[in-house]
LUMMAR-436438 format. One record per residue: residue number from 0; residue in one letter; chain; x, y, z of N, C-alpha, C in turn. Coordinates in steps of 0.05 Angstrom, whole numbers, m for minus. Example, Ala and Ser with C-alpha at 12.3 -4.5 7.8 and 13.67 -1.06 7.14 Angstrom:
2
<gutor><resi>0</resi><resn>A</resn><chain>A</chain><n_xx>264</n_xx><n_yy>m114</n_yy><n_zz>156</n_zz><ca_xx>246</ca_xx><ca_yy>m90</ca_yy><ca_zz>156</ca_zz><c_xx>264</c_xx><c_yy>m66</c_yy><c_zz>156</c_zz></gutor>
<gutor><resi>1</resi><resn>S</resn><chain>A</chain><n_xx>257</n_xx><n_yy>m45</n_yy><n_zz>142</n_zz><ca_xx>273</ca_xx><ca_yy>m21</ca_yy><ca_zz>143</ca_zz><c_xx>258</c_xx><c_yy>1</c_yy><c_zz>157</c_zz></gutor>
! end
This chain:
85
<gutor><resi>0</resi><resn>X</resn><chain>A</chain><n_xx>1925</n_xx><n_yy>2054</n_yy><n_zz>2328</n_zz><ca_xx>1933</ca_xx><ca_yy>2047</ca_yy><ca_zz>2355</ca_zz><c_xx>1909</c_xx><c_yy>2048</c_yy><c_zz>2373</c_zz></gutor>
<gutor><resi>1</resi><resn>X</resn><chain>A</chain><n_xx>1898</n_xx><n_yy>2068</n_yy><n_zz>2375</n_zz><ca_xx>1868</ca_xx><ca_yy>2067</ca_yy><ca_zz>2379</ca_zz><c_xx>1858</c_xx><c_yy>2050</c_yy><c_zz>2378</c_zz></gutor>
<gutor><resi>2</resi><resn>X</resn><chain>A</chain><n_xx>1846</n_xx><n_yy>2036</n_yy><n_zz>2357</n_zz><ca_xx>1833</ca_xx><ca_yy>2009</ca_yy><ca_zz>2353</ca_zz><c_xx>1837</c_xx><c_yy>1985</c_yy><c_zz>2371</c_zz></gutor>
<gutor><resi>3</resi><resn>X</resn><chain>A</chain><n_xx>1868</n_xx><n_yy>1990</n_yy><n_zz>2372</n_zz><ca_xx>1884</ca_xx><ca_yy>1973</ca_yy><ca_zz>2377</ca_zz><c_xx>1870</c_xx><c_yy>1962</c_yy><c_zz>2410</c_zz></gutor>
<gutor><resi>4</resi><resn>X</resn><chain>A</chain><n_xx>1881</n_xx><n_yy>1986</n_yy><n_zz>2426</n_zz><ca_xx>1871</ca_xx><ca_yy>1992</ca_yy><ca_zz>2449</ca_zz><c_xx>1838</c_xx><c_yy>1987</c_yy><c_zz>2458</c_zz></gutor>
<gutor><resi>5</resi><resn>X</resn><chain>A</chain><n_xx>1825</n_xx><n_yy>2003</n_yy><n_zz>2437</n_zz><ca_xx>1797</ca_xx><ca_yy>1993</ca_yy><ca_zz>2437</ca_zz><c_xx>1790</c_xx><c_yy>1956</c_yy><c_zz>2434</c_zz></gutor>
<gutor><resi>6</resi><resn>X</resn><chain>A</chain><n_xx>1799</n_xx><n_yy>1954</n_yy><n_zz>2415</n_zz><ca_xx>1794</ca_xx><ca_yy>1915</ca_yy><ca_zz>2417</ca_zz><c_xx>1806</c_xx><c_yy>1906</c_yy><c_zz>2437</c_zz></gutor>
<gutor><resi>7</resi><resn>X</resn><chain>A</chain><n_xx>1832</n_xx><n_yy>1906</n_yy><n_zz>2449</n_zz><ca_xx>1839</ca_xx><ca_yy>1898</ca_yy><ca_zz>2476</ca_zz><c_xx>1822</c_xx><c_yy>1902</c_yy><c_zz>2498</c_zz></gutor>
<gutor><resi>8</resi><resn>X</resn><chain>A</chain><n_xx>1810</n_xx><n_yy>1923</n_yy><n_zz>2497</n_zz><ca_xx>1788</ca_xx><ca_yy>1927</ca_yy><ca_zz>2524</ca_zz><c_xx>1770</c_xx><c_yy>1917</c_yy><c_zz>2526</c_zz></gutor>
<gutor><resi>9</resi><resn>X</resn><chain>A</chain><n_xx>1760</n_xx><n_yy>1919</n_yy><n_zz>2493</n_zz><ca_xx>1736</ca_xx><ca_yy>1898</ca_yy><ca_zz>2490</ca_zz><c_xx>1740</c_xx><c_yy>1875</c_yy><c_zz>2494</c_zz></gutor>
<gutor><resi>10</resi><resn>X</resn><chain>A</chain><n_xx>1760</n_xx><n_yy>1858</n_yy><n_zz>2492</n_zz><ca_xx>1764</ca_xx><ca_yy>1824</ca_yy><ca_zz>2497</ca_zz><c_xx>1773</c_xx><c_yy>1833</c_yy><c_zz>2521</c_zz></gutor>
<gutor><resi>11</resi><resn>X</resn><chain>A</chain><n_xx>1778</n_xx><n_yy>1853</n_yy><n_zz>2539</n_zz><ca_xx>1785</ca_xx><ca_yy>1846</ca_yy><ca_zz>2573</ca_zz><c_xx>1815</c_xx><c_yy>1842</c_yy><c_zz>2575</c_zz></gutor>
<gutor><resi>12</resi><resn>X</resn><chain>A</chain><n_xx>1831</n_xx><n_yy>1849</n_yy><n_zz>2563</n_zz><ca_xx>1870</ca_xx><ca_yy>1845</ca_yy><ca_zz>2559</ca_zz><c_xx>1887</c_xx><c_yy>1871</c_yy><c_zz>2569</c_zz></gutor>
<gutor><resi>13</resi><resn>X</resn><chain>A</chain><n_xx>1893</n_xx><n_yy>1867</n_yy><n_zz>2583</n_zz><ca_xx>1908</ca_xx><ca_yy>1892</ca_yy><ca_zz>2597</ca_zz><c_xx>1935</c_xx><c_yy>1897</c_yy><c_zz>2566</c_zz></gutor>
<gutor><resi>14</resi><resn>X</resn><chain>A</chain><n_xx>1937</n_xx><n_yy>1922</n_yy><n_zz>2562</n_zz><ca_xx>1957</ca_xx><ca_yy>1930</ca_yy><ca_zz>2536</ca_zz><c_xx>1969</c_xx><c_yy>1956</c_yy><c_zz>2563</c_zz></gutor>
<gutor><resi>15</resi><resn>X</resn><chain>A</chain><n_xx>1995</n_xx><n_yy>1957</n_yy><n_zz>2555</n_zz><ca_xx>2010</ca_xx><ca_yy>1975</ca_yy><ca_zz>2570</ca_zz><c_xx>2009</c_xx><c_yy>1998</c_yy><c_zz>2547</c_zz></gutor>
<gutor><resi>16</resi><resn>X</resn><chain>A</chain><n_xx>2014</n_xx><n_yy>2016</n_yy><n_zz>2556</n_zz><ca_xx>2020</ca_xx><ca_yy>2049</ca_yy><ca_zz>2535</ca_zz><c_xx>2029</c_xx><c_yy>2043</c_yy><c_zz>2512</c_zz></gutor>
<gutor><resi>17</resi><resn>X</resn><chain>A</chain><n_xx>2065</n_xx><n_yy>2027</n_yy><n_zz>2502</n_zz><ca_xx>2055</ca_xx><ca_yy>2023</ca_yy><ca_zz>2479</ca_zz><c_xx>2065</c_xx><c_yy>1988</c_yy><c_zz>2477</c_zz></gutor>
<gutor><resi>18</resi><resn>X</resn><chain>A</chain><n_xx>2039</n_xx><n_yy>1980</n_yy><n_zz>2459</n_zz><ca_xx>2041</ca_xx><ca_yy>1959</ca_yy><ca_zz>2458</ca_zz><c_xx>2061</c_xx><c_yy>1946</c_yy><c_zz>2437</c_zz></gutor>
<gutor><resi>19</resi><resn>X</resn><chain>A</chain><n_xx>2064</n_xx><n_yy>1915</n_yy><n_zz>2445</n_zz><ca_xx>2094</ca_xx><ca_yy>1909</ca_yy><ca_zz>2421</ca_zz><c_xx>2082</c_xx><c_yy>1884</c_yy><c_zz>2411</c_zz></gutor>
<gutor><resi>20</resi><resn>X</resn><chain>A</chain><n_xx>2099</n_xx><n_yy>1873</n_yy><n_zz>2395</n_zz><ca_xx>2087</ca_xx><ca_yy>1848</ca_yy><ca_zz>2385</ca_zz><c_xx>2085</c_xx><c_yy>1826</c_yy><c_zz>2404</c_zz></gutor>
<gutor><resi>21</resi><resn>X</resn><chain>A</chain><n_xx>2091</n_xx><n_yy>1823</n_yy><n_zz>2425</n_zz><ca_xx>2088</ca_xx><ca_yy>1807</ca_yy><ca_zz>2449</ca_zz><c_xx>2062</c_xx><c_yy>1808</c_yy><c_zz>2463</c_zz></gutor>
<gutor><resi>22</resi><resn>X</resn><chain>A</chain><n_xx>2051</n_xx><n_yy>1843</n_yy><n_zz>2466</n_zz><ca_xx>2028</ca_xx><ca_yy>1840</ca_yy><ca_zz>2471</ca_zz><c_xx>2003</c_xx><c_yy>1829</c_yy><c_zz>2454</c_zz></gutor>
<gutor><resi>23</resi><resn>X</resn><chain>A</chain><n_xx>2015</n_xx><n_yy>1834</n_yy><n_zz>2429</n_zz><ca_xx>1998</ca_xx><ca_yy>1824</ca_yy><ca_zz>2406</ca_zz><c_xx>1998</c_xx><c_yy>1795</c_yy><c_zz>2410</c_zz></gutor>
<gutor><resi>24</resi><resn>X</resn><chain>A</chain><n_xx>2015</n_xx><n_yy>1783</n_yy><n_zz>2416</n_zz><ca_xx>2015</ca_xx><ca_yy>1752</ca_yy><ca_zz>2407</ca_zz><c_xx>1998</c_xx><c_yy>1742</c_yy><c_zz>2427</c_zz></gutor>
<gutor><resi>25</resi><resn>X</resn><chain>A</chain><n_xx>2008</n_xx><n_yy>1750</n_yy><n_zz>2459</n_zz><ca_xx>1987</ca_xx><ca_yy>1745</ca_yy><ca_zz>2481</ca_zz><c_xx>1961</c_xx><c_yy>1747</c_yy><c_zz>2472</c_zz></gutor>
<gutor><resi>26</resi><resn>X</resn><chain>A</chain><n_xx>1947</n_xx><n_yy>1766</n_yy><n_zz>2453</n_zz><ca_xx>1922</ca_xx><ca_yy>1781</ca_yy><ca_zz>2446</ca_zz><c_xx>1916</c_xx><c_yy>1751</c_yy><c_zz>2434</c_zz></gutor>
<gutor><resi>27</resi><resn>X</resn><chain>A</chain><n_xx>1924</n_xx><n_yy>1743</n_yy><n_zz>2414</n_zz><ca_xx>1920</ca_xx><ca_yy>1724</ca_yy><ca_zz>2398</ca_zz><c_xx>1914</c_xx><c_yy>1697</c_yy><c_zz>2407</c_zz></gutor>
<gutor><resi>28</resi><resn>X</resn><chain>A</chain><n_xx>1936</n_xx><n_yy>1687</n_yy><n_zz>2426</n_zz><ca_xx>1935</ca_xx><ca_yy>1664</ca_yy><ca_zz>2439</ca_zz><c_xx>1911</c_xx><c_yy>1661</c_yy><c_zz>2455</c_zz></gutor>
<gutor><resi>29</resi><resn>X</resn><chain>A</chain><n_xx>1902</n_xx><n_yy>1687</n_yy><n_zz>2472</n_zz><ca_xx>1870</ca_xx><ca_yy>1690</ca_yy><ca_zz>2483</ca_zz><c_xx>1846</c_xx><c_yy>1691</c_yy><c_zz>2472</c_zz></gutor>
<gutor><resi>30</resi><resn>X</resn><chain>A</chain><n_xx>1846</n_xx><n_yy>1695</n_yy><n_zz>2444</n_zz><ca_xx>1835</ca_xx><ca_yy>1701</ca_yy><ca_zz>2422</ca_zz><c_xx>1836</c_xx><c_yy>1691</c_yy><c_zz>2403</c_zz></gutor>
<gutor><resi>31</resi><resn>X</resn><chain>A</chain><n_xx>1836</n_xx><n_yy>1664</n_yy><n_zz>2400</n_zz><ca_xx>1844</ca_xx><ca_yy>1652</ca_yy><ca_zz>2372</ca_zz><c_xx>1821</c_xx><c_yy>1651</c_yy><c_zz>2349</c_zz></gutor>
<gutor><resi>32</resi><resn>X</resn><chain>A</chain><n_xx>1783</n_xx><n_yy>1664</n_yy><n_zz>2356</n_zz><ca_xx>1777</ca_xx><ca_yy>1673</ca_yy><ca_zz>2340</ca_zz><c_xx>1778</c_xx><c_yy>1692</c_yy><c_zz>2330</c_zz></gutor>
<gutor><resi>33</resi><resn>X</resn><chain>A</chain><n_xx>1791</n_xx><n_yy>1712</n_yy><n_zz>2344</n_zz><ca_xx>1797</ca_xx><ca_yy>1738</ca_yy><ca_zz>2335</ca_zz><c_xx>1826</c_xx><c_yy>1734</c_yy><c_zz>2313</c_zz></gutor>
<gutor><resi>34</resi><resn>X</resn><chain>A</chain><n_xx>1845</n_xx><n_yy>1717</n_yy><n_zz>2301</n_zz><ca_xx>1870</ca_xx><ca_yy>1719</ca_yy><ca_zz>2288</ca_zz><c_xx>1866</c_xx><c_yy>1734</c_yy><c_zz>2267</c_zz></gutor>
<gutor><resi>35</resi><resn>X</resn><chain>A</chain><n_xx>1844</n_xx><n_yy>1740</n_yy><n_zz>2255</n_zz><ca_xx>1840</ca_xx><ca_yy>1747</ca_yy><ca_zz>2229</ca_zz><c_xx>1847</c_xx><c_yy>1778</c_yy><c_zz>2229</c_zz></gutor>
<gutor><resi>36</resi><resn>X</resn><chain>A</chain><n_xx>1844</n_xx><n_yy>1787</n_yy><n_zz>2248</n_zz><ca_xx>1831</ca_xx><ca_yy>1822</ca_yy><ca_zz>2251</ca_zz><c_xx>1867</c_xx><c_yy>1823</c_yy><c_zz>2265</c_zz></gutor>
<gutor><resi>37</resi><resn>X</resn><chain>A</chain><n_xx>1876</n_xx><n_yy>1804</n_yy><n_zz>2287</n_zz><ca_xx>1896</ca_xx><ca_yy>1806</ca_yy><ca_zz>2301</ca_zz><c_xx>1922</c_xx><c_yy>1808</c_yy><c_zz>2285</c_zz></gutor>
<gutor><resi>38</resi><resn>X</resn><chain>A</chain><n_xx>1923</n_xx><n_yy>1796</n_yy><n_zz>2260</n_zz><ca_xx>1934</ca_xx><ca_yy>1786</ca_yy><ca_zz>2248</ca_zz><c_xx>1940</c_xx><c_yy>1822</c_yy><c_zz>2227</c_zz></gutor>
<gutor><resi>39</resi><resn>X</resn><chain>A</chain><n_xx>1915</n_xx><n_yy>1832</n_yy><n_zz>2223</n_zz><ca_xx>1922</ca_xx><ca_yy>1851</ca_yy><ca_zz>2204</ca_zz><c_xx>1928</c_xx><c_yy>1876</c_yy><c_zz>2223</c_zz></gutor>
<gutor><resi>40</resi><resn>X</resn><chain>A</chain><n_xx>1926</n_xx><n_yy>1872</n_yy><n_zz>2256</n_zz><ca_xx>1944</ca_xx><ca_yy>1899</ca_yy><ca_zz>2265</ca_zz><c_xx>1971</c_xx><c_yy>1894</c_yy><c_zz>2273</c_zz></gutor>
<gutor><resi>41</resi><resn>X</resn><chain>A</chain><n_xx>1977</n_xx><n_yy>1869</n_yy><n_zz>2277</n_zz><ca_xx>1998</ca_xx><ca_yy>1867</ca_yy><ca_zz>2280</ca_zz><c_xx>2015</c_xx><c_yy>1871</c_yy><c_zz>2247</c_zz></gutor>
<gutor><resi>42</resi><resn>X</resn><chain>A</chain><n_xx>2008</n_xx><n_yy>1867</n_yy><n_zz>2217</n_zz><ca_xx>2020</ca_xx><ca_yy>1871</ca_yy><ca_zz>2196</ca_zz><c_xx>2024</c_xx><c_yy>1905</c_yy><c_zz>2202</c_zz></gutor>
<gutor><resi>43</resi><resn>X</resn><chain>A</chain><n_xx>2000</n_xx><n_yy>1911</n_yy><n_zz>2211</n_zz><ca_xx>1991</ca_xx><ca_yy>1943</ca_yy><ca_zz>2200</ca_zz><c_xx>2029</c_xx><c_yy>1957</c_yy><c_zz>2217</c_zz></gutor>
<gutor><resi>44</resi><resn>X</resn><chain>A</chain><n_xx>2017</n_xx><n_yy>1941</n_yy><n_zz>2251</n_zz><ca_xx>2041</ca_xx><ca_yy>1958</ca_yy><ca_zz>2272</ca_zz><c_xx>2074</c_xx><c_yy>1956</c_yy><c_zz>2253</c_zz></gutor>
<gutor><resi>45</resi><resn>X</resn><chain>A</chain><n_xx>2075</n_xx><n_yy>1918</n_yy><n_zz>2243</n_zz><ca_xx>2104</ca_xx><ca_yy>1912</ca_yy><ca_zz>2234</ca_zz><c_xx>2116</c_xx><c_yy>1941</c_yy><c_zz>2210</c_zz></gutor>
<gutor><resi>46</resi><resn>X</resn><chain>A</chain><n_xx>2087</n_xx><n_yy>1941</n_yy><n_zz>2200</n_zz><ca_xx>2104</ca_xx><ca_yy>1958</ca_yy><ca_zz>2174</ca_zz><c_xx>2102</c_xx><c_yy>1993</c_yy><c_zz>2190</c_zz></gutor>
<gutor><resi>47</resi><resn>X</resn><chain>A</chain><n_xx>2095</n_xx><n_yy>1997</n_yy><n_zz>2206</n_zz><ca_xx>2090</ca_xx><ca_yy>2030</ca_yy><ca_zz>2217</ca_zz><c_xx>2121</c_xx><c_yy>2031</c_yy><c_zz>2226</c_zz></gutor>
<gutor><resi>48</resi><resn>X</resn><chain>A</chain><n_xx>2130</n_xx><n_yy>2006</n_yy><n_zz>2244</n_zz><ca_xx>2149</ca_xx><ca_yy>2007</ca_yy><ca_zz>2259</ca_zz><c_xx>2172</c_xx><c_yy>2010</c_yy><c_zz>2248</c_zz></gutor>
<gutor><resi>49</resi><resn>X</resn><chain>A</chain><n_xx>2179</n_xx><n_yy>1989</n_yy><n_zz>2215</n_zz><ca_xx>2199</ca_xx><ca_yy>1998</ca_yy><ca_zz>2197</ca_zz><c_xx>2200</c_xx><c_yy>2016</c_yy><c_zz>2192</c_zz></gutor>
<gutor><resi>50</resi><resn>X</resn><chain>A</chain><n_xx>2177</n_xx><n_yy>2025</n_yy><n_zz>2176</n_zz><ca_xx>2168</ca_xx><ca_yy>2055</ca_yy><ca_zz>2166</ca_zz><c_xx>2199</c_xx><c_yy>2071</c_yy><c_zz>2184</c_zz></gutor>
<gutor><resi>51</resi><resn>X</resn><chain>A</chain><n_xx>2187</n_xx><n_yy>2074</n_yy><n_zz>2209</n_zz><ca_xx>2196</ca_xx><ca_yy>2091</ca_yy><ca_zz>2230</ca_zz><c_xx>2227</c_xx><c_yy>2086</c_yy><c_zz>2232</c_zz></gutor>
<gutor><resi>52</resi><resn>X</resn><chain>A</chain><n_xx>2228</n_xx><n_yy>2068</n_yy><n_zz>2231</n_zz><ca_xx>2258</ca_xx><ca_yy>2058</ca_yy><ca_zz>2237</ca_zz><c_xx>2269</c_xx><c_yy>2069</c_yy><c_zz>2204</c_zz></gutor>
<gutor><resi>53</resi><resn>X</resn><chain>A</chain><n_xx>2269</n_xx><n_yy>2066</n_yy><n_zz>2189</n_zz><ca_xx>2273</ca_xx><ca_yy>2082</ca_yy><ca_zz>2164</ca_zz><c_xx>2277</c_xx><c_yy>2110</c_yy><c_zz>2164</c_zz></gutor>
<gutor><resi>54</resi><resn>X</resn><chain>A</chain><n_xx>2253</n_xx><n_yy>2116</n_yy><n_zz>2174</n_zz><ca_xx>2271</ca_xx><ca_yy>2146</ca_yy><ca_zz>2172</ca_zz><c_xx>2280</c_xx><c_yy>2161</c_yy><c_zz>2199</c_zz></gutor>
<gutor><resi>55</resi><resn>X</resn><chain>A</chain><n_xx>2284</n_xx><n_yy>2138</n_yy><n_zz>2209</n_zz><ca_xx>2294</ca_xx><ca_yy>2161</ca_yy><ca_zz>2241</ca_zz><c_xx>2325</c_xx><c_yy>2153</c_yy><c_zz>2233</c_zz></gutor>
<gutor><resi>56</resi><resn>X</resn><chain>A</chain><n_xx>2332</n_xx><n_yy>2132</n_yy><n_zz>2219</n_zz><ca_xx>2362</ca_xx><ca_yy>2141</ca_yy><ca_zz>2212</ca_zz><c_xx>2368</c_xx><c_yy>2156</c_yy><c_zz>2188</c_zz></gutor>
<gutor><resi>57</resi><resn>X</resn><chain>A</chain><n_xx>2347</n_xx><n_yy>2155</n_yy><n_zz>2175</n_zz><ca_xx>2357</ca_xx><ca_yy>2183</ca_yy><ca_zz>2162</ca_zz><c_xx>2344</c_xx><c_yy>2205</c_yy><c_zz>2154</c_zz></gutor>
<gutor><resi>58</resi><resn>X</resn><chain>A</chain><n_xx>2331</n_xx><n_yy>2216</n_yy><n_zz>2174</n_zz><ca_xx>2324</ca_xx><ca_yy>2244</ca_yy><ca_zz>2194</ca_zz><c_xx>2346</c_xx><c_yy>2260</c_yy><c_zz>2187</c_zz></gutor>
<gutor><resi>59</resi><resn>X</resn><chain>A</chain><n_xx>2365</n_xx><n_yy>2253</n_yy><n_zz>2200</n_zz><ca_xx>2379</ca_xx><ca_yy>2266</ca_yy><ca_zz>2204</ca_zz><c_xx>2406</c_xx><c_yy>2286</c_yy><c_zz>2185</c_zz></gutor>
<gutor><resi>60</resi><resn>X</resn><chain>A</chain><n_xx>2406</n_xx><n_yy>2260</n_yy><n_zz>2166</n_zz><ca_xx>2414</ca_xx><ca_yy>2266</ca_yy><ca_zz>2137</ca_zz><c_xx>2396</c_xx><c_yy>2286</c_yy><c_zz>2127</c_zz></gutor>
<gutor><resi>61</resi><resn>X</resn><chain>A</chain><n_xx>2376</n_xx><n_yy>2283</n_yy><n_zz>2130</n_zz><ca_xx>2353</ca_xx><ca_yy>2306</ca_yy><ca_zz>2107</ca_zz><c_xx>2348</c_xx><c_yy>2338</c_yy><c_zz>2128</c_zz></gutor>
<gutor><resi>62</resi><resn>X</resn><chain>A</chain><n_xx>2359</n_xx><n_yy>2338</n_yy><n_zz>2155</n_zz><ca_xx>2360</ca_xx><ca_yy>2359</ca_yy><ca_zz>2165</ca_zz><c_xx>2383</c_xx><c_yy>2381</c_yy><c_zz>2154</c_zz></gutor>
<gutor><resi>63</resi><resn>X</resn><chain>A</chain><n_xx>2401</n_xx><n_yy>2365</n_yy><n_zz>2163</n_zz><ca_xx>2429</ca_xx><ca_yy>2372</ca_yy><ca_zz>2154</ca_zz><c_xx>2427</c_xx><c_yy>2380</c_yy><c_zz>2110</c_zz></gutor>
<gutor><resi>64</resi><resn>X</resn><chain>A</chain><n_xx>2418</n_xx><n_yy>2368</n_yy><n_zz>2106</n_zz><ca_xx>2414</ca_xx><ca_yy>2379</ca_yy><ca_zz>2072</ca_zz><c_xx>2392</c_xx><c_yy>2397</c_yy><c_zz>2076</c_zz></gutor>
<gutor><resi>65</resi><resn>X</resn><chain>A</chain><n_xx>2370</n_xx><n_yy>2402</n_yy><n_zz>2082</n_zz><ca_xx>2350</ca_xx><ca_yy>2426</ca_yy><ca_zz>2083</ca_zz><c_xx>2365</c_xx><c_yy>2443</c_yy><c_zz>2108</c_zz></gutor>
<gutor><resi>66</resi><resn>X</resn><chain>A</chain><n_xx>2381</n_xx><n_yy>2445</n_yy><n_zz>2119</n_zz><ca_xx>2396</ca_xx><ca_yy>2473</ca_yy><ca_zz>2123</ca_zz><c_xx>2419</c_xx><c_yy>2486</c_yy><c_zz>2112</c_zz></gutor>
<gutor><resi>67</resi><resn>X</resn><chain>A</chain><n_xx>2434</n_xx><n_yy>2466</n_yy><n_zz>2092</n_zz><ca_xx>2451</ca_xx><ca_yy>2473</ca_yy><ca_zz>2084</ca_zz><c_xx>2435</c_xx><c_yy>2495</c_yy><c_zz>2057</c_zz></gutor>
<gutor><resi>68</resi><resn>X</resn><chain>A</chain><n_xx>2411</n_xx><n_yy>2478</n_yy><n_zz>2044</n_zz><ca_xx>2403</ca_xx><ca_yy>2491</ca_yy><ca_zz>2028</ca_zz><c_xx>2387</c_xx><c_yy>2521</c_yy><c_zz>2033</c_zz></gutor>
<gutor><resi>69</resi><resn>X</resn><chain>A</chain><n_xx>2381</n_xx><n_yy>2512</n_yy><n_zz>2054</n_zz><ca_xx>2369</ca_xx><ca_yy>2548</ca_yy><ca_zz>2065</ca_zz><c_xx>2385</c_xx><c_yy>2567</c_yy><c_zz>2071</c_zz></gutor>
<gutor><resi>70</resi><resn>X</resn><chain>A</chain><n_xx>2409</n_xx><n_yy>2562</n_yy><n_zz>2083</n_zz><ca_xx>2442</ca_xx><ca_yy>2580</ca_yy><ca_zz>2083</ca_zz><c_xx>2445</c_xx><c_yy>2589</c_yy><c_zz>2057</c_zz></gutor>
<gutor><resi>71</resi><resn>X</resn><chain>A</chain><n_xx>2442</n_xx><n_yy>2567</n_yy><n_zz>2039</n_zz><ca_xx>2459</ca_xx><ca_yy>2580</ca_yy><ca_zz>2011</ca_zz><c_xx>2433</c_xx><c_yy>2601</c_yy><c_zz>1995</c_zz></gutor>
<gutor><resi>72</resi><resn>X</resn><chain>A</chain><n_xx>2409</n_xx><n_yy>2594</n_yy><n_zz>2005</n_zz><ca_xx>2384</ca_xx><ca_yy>2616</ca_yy><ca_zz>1995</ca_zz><c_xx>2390</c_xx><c_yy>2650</c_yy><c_zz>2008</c_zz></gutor>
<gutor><resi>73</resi><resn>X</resn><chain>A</chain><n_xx>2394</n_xx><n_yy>2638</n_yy><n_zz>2034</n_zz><ca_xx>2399</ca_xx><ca_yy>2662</ca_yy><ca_zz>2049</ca_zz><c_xx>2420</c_xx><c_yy>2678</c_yy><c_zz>2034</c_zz></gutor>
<gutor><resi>74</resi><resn>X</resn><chain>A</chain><n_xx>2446</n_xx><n_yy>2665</n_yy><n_zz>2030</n_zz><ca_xx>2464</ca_xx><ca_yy>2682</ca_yy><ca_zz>2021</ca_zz><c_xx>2468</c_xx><c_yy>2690</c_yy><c_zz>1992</c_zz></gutor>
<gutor><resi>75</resi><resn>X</resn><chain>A</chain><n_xx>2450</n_xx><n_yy>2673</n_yy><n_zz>1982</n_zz><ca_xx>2441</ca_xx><ca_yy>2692</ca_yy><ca_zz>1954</ca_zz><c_xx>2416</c_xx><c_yy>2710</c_yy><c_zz>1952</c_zz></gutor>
<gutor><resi>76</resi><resn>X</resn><chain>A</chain><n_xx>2400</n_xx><n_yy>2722</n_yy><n_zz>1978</n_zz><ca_xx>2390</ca_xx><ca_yy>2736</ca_yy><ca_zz>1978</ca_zz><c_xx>2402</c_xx><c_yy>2761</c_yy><c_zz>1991</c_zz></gutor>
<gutor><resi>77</resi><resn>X</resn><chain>A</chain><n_xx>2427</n_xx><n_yy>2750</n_yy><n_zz>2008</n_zz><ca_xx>2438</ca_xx><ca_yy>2767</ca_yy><ca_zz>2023</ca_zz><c_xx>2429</c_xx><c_yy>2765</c_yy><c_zz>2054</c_zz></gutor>
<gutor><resi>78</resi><resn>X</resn><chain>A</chain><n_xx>2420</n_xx><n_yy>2749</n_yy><n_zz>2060</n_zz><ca_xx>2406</ca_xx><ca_yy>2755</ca_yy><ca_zz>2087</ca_zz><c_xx>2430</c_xx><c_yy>2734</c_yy><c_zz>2099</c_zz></gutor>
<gutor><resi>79</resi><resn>X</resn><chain>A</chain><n_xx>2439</n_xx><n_yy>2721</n_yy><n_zz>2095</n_zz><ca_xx>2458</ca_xx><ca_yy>2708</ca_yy><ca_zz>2124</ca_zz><c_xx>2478</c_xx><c_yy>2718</c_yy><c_zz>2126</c_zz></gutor>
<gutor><resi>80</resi><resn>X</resn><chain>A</chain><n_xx>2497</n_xx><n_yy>2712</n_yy><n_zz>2144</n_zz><ca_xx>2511</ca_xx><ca_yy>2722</ca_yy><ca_zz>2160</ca_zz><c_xx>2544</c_xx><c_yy>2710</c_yy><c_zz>2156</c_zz></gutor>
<gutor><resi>81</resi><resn>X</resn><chain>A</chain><n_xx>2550</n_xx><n_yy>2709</n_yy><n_zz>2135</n_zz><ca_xx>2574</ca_xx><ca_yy>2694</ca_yy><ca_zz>2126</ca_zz><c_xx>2593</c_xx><c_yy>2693</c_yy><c_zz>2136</c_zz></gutor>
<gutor><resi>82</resi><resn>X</resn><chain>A</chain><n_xx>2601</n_xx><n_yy>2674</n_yy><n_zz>2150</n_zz><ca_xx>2634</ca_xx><ca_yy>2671</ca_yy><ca_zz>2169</ca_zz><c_xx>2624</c_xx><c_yy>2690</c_yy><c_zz>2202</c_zz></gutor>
<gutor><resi>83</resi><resn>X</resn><chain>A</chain><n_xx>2614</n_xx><n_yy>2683</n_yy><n_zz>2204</n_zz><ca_xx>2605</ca_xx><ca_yy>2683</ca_yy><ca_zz>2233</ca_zz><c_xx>2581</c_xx><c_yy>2659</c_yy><c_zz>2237</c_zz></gutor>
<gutor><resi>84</resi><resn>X</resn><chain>A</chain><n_xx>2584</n_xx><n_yy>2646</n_yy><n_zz>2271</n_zz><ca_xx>2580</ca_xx><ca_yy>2625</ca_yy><ca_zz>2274</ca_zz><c_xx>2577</c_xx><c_yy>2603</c_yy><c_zz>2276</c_zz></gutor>
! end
């Protein structure tokens, strides 16, 4: 993202906090020698952004299973608190 930011300043392109593929494309259309380099942050951002989108729906699933599994450690060590709370 850095980079990102850094080459926009260097070609003179105002990028807001976070940038989207709209600012990218603008980048490009100003820059049509630059597509080559433009081209591999915008692949880099597309796949970060799935990435992200991937597991923020299921975050939440893997919270809910790593506490259920630390309850059941607890209570075979004896340390939780069974039927309360």
């Amino acid at each position: 993202m850095e980079k990102l930011k850094e080459f926009a300043g260097n070609k003179r392109v105002r990028m807001d906090a976070k940038p989207s593929l709209r600012d990218l494309s603008v980048l490009m259309k100003q820059a049509p020698q630059y597509q080559k380099e433009l081209s591999r942050y915008s692949a880099h951002f597309c796949i970060a952004e799935s990435c992200m989108t991937i597991f923020s729906e299921h975050v939440t699933k893997l919270c809910t299973v790593e506490q259920v599994r630390v309850r059941e450690q607890w209570d075979r060590l004896g340390l939780g608190n069974s039927g309360t709370g």
